[in-house]
C-alpha positions in Angstrom: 36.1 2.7 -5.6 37.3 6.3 -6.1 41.2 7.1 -6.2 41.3 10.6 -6.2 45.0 12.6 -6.8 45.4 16.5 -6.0 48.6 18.0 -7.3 48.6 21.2 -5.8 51.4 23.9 -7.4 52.4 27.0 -5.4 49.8 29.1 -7.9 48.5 31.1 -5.2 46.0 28.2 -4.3 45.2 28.6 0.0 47.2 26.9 1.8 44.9 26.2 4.7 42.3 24.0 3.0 42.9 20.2 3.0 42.6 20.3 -0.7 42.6 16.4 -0.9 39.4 15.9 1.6 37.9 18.7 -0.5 38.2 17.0 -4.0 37.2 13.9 -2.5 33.5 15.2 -1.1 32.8 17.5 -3.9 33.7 14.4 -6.4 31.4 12.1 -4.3 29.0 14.6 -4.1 28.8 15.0 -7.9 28.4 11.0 -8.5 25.4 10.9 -6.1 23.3 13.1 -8.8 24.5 10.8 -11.4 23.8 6.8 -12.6 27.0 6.4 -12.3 27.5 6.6 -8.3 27.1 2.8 -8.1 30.7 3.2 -10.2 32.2 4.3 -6.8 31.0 1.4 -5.0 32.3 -1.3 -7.9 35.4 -3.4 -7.3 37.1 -1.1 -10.3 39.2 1.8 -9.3 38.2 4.8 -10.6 40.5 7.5 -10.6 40.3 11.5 -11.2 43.1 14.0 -11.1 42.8 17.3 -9.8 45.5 19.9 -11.2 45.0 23.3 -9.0 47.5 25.5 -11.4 46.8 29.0 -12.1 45.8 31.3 -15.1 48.7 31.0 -17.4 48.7 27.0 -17.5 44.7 26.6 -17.6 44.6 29.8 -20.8 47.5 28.0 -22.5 45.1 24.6 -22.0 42.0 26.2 -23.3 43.8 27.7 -26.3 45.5 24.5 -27.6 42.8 22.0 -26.6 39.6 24.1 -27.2 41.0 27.2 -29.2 39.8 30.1 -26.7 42.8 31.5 -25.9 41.7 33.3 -22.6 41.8 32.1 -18.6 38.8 30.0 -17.7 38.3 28.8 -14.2 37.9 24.6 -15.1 39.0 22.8 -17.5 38.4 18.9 -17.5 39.8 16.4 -19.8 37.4 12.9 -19.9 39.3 10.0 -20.3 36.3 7.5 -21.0 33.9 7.7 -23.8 30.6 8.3 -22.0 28.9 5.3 -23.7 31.9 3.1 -21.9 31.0 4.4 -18.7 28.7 1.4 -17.6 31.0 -1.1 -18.2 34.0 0.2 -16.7 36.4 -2.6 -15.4 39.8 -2.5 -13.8 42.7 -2.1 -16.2 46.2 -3.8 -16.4 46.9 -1.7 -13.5 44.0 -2.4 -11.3 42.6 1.6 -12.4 40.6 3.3 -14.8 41.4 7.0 -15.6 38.1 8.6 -15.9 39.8 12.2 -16.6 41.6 15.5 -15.3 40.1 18.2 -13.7 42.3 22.0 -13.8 41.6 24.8 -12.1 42.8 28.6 -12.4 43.8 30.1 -9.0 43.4 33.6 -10.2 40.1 33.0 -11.8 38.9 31.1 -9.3 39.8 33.7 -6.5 38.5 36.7 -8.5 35.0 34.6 -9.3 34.9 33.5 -5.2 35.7 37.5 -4.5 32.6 38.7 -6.8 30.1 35.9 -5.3 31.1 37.0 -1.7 32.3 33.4 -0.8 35.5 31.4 0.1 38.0 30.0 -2.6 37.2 26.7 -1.2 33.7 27.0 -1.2 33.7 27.9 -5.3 36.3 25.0 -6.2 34.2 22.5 -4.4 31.5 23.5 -6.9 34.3 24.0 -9.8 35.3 20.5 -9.2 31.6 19.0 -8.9 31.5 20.8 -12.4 33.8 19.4 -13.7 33.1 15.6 -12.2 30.0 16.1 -14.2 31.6 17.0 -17.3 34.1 13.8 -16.7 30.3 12.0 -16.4 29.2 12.9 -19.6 26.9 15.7 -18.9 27.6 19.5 -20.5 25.8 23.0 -21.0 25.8 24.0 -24.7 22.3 23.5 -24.9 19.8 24.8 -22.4 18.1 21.6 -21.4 21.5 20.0 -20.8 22.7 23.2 -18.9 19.4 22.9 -16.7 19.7 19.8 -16.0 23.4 20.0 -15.1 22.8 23.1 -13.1 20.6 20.8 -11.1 22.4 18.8 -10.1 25.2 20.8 -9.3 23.0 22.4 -6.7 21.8 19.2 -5.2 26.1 18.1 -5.2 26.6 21.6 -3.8 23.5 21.1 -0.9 24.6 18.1 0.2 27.9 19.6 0.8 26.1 22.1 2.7 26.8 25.5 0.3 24.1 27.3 -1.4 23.0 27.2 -4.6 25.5 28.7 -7.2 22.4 29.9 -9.8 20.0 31.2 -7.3 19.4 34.7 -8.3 20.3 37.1 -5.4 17.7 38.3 -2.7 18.5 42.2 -2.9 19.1 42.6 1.0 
């Protein structure tokens, strides 16, 4: 079972977007490309926190945790090693804290502005990003970043919004 939790700061983050529903299908979305969708189906509570913050939080993030001190538009922080990820049980407390998802209102907006596409639509596929980092999966290489990229679209189709690598058509 999923437990998903949205803290939304006044960061310039829309207000008209049910933020909550949002994280929860672009989270689902993500584990359906993944072996571990059967997680969200398992008596254990998994749970993932979405922080939508802005610039200043998310480049003060980047530069302690990964040394780039500069804006980026999602961070996530995994919780579980990925070779625990198969065995995940219920805690103590009846949840498991796979990790934290943060995203950078400005950044985002900017990004959503040059694509030609809502701030909604482009942290649905920030946050299936980052579900998939959460999942084990990164981009350093460029088999893993093809392979990601993949399934982002397929998260992103099923959400019904296009693919985010498709090169533009030149209308």
């Amino acid at each position: 079972m999923l437990e998903i939790a949205v803290l939304e700061e006044d960061s310039g983050w829309p207000k008209d977007v049910d933020w909550e529903a949002l994280a929860d299908r672009a989270i689902r979305a993500a584990f359906t490309q993944t072996p571990y969708d059967e997680l969200t189906r398992r008596i254990v509570t998994i749970e993932i926190s979405i922080k939508l913050t802005d610039d200043a939080e998310v480049r003060a993030l980047n530069r302690d945790y990964r040394h780039k001190d500069a804006p980026t538009n999602v961070l996530s922080f995994p919780m579980v090693p990925v070779d625990l990820l198969e065995t995940l049980s219920n805690s103590d407390d009846g949840e498991v804290l796979l990790g934290d998802i943060i995203l950078a209102a400005e950044t985002c907006a900017r990004e959503a502005e040059e694509k030609g596409i809502s701030v909604a639509d482009h942290a649905a596929h920030l946050i299936v990003h980052g579900t998939l980092h959460l999942l084990g999966y990164d981009h350093m290489v460029d088999e893993e970043a093809e392979a990601m990229e993949g399934m982002e679209t397929l998260a992103l189709a099923a959400l019904g919004l296009p693919d985010p690598y498709a090169e533009p058509t030149g209308d």
